[in-house]
C-alpha positions in Angstrom: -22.7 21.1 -10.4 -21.0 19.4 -7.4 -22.4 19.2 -4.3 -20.7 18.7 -0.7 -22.5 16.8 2.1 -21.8 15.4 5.4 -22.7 11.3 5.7 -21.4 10.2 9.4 -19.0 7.3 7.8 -17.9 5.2 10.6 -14.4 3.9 11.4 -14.2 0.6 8.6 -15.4 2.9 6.0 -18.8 2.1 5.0 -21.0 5.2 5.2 -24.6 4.9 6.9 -26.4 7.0 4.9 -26.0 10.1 2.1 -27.8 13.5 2.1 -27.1 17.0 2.1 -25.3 18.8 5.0 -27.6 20.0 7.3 -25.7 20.7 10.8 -28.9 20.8 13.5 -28.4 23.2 16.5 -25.7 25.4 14.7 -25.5 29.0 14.7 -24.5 31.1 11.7 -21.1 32.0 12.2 -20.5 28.0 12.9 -22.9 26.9 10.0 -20.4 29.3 8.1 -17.3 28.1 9.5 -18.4 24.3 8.9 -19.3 25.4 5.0 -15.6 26.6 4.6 -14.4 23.8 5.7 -16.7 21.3 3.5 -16.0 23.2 0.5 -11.8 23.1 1.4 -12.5 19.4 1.8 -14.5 18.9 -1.8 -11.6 21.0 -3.5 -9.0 19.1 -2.6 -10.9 15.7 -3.4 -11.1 17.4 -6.9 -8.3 18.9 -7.2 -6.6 15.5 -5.7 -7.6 14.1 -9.9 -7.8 17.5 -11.2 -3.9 18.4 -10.7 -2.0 15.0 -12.2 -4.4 15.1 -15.2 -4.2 18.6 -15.6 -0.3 18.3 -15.5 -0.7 16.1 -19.1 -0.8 19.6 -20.8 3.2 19.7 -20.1 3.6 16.9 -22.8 2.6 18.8 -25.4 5.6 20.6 -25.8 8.8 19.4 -25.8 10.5 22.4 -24.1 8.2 21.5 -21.2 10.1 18.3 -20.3 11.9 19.5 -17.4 9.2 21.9 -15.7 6.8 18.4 -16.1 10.0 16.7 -14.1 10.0 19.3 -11.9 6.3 18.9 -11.2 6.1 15.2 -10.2 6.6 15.9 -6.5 3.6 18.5 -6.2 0.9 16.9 -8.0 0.4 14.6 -4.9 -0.1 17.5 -2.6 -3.9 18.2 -2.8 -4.0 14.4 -2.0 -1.7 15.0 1.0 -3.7 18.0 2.5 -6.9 16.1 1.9 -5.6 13.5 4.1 -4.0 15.8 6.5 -7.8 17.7 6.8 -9.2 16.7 10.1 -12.7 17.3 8.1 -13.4 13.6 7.4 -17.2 13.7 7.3 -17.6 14.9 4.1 -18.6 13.8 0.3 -18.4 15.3 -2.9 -21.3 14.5 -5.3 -20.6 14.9 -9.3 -23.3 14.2 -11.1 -22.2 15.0 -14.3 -19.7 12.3 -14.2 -20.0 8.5 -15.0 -23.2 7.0 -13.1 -23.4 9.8 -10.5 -20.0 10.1 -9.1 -19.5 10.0 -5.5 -16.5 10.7 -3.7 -15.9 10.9 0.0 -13.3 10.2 3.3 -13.1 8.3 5.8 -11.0 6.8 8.4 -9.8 4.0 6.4 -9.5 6.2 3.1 -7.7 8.8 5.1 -4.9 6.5 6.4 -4.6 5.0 2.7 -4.2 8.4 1.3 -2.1 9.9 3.5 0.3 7.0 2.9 -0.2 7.0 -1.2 0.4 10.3 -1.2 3.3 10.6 0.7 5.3 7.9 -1.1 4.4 9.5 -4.6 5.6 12.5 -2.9 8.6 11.2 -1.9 9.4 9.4 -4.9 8.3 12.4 -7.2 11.1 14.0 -5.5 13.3 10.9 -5.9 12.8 11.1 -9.8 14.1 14.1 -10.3 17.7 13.5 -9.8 17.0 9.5 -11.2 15.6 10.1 -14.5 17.7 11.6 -17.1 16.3 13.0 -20.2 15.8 9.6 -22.7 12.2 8.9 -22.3 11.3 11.9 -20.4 8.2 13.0 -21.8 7.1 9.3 -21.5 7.2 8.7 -18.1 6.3 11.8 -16.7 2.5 10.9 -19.1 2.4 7.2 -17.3 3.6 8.7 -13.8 0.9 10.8 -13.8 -1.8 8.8 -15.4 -0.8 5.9 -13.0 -0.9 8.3 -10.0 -4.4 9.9 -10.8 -5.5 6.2 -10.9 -4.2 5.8 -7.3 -5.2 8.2 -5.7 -8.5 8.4 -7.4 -10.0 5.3 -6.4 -8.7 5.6 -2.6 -11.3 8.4 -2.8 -14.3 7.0 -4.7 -17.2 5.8 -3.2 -19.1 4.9 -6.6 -18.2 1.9 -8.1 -18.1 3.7 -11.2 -15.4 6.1 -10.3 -13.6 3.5 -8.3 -13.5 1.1 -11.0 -12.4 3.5 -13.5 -9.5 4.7 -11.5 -8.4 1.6 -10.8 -8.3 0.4 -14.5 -6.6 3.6 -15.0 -3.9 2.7 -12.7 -3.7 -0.7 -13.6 -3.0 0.2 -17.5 -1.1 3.2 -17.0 1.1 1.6 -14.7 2.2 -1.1 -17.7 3.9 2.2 -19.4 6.0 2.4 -16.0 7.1 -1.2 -16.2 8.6 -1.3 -20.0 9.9 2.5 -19.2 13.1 1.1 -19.8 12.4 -0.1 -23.2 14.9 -3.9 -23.1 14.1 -7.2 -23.5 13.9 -8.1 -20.2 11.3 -5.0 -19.2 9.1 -5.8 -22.3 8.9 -10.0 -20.8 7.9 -8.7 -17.6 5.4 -5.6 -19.6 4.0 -8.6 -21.2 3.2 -11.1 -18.2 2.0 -7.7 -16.1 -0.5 -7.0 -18.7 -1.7 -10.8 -18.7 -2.1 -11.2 -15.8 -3.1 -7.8 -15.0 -6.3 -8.2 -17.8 -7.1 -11.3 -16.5 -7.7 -9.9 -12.8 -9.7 -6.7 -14.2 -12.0 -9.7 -16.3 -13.0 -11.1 -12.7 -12.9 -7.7 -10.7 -15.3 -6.2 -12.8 -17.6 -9.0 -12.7 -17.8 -9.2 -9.4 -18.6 -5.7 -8.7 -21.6 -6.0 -11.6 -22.7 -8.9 -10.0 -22.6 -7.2 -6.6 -24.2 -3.9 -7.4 -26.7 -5.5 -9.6 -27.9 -7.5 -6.3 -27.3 -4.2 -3.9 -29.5 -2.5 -6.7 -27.2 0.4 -6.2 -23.5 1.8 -6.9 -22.4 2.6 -3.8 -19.4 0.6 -2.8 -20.7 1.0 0.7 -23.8 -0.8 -0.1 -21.8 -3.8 -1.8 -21.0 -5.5 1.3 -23.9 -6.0 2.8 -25.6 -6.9 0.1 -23.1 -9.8 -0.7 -23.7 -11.2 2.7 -27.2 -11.5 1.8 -27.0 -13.4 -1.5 -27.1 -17.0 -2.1 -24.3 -17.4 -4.6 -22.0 -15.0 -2.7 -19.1 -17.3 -2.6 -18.9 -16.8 -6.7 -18.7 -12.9 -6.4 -16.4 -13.0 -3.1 -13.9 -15.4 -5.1 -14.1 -13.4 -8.0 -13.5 -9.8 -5.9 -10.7 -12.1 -3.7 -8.9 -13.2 -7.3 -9.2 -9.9 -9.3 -8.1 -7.0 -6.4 -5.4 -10.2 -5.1 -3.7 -9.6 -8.7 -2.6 -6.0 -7.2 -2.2 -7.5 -3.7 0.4 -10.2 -4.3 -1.5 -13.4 -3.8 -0.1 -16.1 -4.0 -0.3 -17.7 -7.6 -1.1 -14.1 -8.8 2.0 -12.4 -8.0 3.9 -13.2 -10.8 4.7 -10.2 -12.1 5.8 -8.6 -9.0 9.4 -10.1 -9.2 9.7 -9.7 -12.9 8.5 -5.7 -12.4 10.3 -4.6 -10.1 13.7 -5.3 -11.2 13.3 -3.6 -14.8 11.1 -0.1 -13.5 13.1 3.0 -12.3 13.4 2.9 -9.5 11.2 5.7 -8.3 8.3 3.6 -9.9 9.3 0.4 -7.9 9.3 2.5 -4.7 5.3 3.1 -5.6 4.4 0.2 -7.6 5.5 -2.1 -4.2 4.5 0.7 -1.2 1.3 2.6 -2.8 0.0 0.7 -5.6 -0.1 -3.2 -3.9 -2.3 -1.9 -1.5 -5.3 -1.1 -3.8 -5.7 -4.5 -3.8 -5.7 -4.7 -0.2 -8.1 -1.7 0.0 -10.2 -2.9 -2.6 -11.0 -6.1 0.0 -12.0 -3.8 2.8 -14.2 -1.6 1.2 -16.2 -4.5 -0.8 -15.8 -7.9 1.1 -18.6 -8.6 3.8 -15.9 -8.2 6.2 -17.7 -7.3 9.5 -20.9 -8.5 8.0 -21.1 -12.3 8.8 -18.4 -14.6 9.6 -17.3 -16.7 6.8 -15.2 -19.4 8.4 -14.6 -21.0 5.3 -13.3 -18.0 3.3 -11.5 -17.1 6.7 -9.7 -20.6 6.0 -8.9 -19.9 2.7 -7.4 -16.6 3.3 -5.3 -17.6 6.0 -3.7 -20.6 3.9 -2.7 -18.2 0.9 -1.6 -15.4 4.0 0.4 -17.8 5.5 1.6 -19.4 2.2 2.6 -15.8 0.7 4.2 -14.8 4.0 6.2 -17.5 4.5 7.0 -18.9 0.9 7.7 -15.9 -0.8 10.5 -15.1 2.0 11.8 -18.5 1.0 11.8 -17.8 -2.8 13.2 -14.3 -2.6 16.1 -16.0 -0.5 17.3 -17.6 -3.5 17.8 -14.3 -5.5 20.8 -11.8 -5.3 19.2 -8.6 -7.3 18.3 -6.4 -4.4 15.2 -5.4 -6.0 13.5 -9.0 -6.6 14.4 -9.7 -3.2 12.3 -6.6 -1.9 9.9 -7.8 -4.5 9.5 -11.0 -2.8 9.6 -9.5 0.6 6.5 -7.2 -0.4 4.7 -10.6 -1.4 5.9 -12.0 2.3 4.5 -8.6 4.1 1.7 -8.7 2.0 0.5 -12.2 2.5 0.8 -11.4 6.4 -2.0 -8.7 5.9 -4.0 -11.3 3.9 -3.8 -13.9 6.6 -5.4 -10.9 9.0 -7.6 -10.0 6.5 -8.7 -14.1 6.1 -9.4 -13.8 10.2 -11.9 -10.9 9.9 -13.7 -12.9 7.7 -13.6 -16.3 9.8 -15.1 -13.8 12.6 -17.0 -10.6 12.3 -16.7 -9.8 15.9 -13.1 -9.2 15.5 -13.6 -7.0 12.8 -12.8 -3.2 14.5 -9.3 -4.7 15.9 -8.3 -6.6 13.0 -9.0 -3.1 10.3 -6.7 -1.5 13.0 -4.3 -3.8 12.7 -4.6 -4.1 8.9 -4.4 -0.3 8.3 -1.1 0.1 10.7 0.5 -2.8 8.6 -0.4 -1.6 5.9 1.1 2.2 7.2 4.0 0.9 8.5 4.8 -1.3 5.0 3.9 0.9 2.7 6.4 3.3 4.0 9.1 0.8 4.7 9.2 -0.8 1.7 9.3 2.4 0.0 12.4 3.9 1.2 14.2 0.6 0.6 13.4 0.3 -3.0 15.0 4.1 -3.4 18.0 2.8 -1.5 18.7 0.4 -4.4 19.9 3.4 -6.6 21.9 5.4 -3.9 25.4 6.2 -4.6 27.6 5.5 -1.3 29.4 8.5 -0.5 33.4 8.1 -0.5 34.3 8.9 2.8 33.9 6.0 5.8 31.4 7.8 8.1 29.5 9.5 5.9 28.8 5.4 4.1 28.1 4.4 8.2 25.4 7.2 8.7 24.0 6.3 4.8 23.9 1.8 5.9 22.0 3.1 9.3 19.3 4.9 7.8 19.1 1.6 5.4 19.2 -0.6 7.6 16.5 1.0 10.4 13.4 0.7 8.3 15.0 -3.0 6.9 14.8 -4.4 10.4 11.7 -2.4 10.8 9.8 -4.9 8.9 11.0 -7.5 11.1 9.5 -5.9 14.0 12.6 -3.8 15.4 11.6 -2.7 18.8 11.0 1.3 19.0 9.9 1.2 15.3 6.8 1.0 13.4 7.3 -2.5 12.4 7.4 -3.6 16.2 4.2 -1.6 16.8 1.9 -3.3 13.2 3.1 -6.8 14.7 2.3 -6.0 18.0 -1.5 -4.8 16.8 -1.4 -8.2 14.5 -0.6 -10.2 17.5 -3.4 -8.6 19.4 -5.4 -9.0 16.7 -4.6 -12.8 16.4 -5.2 -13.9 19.7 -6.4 -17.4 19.0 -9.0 -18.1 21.7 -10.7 -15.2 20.0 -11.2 -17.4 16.6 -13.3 -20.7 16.0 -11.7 -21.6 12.4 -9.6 -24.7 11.6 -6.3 -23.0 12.1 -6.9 -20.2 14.8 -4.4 -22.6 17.2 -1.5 -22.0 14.5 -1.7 -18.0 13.9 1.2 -17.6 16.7 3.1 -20.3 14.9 2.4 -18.9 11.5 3.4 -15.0 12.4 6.5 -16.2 14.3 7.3 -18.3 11.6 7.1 -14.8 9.2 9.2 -12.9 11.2 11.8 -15.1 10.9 11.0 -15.8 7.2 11.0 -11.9 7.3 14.5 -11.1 9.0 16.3 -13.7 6.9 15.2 -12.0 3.9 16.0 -8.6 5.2 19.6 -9.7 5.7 19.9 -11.3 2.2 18.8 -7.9 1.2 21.7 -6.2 3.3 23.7 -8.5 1.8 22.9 -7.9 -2.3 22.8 -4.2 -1.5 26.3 -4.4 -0.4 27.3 -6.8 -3.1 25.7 -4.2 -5.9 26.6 -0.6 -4.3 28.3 2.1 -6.4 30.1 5.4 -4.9 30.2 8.7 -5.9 28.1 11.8 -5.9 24.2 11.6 -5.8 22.0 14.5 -7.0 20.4 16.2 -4.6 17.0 15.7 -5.3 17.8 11.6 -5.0 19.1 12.4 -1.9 16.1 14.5 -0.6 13.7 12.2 -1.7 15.4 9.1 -0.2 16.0 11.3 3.3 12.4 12.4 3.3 10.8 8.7 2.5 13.4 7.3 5.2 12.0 9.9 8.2 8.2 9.5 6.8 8.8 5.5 7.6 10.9 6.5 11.0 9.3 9.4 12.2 5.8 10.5 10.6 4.2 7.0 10.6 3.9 7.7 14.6 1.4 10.5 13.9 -0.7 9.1 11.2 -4.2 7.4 12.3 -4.0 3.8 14.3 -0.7 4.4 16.3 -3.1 4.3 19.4 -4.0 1.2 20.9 -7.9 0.5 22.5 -6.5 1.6 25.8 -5.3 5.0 24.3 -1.9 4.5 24.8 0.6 4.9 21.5 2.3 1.5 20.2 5.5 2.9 20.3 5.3 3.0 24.5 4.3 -1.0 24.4 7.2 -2.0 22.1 9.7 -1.0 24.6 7.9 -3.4 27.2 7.8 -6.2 24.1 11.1 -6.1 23.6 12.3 -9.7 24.3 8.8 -11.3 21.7 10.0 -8.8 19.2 14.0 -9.5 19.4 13.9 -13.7 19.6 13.1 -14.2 16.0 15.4 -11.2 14.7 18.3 -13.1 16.9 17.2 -16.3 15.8 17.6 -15.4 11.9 20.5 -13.5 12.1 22.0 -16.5 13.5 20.8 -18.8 10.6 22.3 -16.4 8.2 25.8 -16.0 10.2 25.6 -19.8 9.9 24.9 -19.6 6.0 27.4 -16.8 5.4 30.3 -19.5 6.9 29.4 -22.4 5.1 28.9 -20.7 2.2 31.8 -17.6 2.4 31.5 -14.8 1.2 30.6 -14.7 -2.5 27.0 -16.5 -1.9 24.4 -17.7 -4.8 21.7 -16.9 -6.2 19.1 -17.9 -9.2 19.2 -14.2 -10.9 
């Protein structure tokens, strides 16, 4: 049987303590009220696995193809409300399943689930008027599979389960890549899965080595328990190396640029907005981040951040297939999150402002990033103002990621540069984080416009269906409109972002202006037909 509890899990995500619900000072018509709402919360957390598995039965009959289609967009939706449930306090206990599986929400698991599940949404949406019937069957199995993995380990609190889940994602996902079934999609299959069962080899040791010290499962246990053991540099680079396969690290991401060219495109759209950030989430919930500083880790961290952020904007400069430059930009944005994730570690104090600042990045990114790998597949429409209205909402979450004032990309770099302060950090290169993020958002905007520029150079006309309309419109005003109302939009002083990036304006503009004149200067030398490496 499953059982429902309430564990107080604080803001970072690390629960202080299981046992039953047991509300003091509660009279029976609340006690009553407060059950309903536990037992909403535990059947959405299963149903959140439940529903994508459950929709494998589809495959078993051919006839079924187009209702599985069909399906994509809702099996995300128990996921969505889960998110959307202002009932965070809650865990589901399943005994029956693996070690004692535990599975729970938080603050940080809600913001990373509302996201995930949104862009799977959104893209589910986006499929149906993408996909056409070769292979059907096929990738509607690995969409699914890949998307209970996903979801499923934002949600787990075992590492049993959360392992699992993210093996299941990892593998599934491979079906995704090679969808397509040419040369080029089986290369990049084959260096995903290399590199992919090379990073499971050290993730999974590191989480056996750090539950067999912290004598439990838990993942919220892990951390602390690291912290406290002698040879905790060998399970924190292990954990660092196996979840920075997923997150793009430098030297890792590989098979980032050779994926994302060959998926659909509906697949990019997750593999680059949802999926990366495992990685990321996998760091938060099982570093000691917030349990010692680690100044030499923090060091580390900040080298590959600003290596990733600022090098693979350079690398993706030399491309001209629109989706290996947003490939390259997700390893730039990325490696921006792992130099704030390098500074928690350098100093625990810091730790509440820097998760902020990580989660709204991560928001604001995931989101972003999403709508512009759908735009890669969009048929401009024929007539001249129609094509205007279609380049604006292109273009709005592009210069979004270089910090665009009024956007969600000028409020996750104002909550970075917040967050960065360095008189607020005692590591070797605390005095070059301003240098290193203005440096990215240059990096950033230059890559952004080399983006504009292949899009242009690749677009089609004609009609769209529908449904790829839909689900481009609705990913386009989840990045320009809901990300305002999802969790850490609100600054310490309780004021939203979005009022302080009016007041930023001129720190958020200089480096946009500053690009765009680089690249009006490489447009004349160069004219008009460019070069690339692709």
């Amino acid at each position: 049987m499953a059982s429902v509890g309430d564990c107080g899990l604080p803001a970072i995500g690390r629960p202080a303590g299981l046992g039953t619900f047991q509300p003091a000072g509660m009279g029976r018509a609340d006690y009553h009220e407060r059950g309903k709402s536990v037992m909403i919360t535990a059947s959405l957390l299963l149903m959140t696995v439940v529903l994508p598995l459950g929709s494998l039965l589809l495959a078993f009959r051919q006839r079924w193809q187009k209702v599985y289609l069909y399906s994509l967009p809702l099996l995300p939706v128990p996921a969505l409300l889960a998110g959307l449930n202002a009932e965070l306090q809650n865990w589901l206990e399943l005994p029956w399943l693996l070690l004692d599986g535990t599975w729970g929400l938080d603050d940080l698991r809600q913001s990373f689930l509302l996201l995930t599940s949104a862009l799977w949404a959104t893209a589910g949406i986006y499929a149906i008027g993408y996909l056409n019937t070769r292979k059907l069957r096929a990738f509607c199995v690995f969409w699914a599979l890949t998307l209970t993995g996903n979801l499923g380990l934002i949600i787990s609190v075992d590492l049993a389960s959360f392992y699992s889940f993210f093996a299941l994602m990892t593998f599934a996902a491979y079906g995704l890549v090679v969808h397509e079934g040419t040369a080029e999609a089986n290369r990049a299959g084959r260096v995903y899965l290399t590199i992919a069962v090379a990073g499971e080899m050290a993730l999974l040791t590191g989480l056996l080595m750090a539950a067999q010290h912290a004598d439990s499962i838990l993942l919220t246990e892990l951390p602390g328990a690291i912290a406290n053991y002698d040879r905790s540099w060998l399970i924190i680079g292990l954990l660092v190396s196996g979840f920075g396969v997923k997150a793009g690290l430098p030297f890792l991401h590989f098979w980032l640029p050779l994926a994302h060219p060959v998926a659909p495109t509906p697949a990019s759209a997750v593999l680059s907005g949802a999926m990366i950030k495992a990685g990321l989430l996998g760091w938060l919930v099982t570093l000691p981040i917030g349990e010692l500083s680690l100044p030499g880790w923090g060091n580390t961290l900040v080298v590959l951040g600003a290596t990733g952020a600022i090098g693979g904007a350079m690398l993706g400069m030399m491309h001209i297939r629109p989706k290996t430059i947003l490939a390259y930009s997700s390893i730039s944005q990325m490696g921006l999150i792992t130099l704030m994730v390098g500074a928690a570690m350098a100093n625990a104090a810091q730790t509440a402002t820097l998760l902020t600042a990580i989660t709204l990045y991560a928001l604001h990114h995931g989101l972003a990033k999403g709508c512009l790998f759908l735009s890669t597949a969009i048929k401009m429409p024929a007539e001249r103002r129609s094509r205007r209205l279609v380049w604006l909402l292109i273009g709005v979450p592009g210069l979004s990621l270089a910090g665009l004032p009024l956007t969600s990309g000028a409020a996750a770099k104002l909550a970075m540069k917040d967050a960065l302060k360095p008189e607020q950090y005692d590591f070797t290169l605390a005095e070059h984080l301003p240098l290193i993020m203005s440096a990215g958002a240059v990096a950033t905007m230059l890559l952004i416009w080399r983006f504009f520029w292949a899009l242009h150079q690749s677009v089609r006309t004609g009609p769209n269906h529908r449904c790829t309309w839909l689900g481009w419109l609705f990913a386009t005003g989840c990045s320009l409109v809901a990300v305002w109302f999802l969790p850490g939009v609100w600054t310490h002083s309780g004021q939203p972002w979005f009022v302080l990036t009016a007041s930023e304006g001129w720190s958020l503009i200089w480096p946009i202006l500053i690009a765009t004149a680089m690249s009006i200067g490489w447009w004349i030398a160069r004219g008009r037909k460019g070069s690339g490496v692709d």
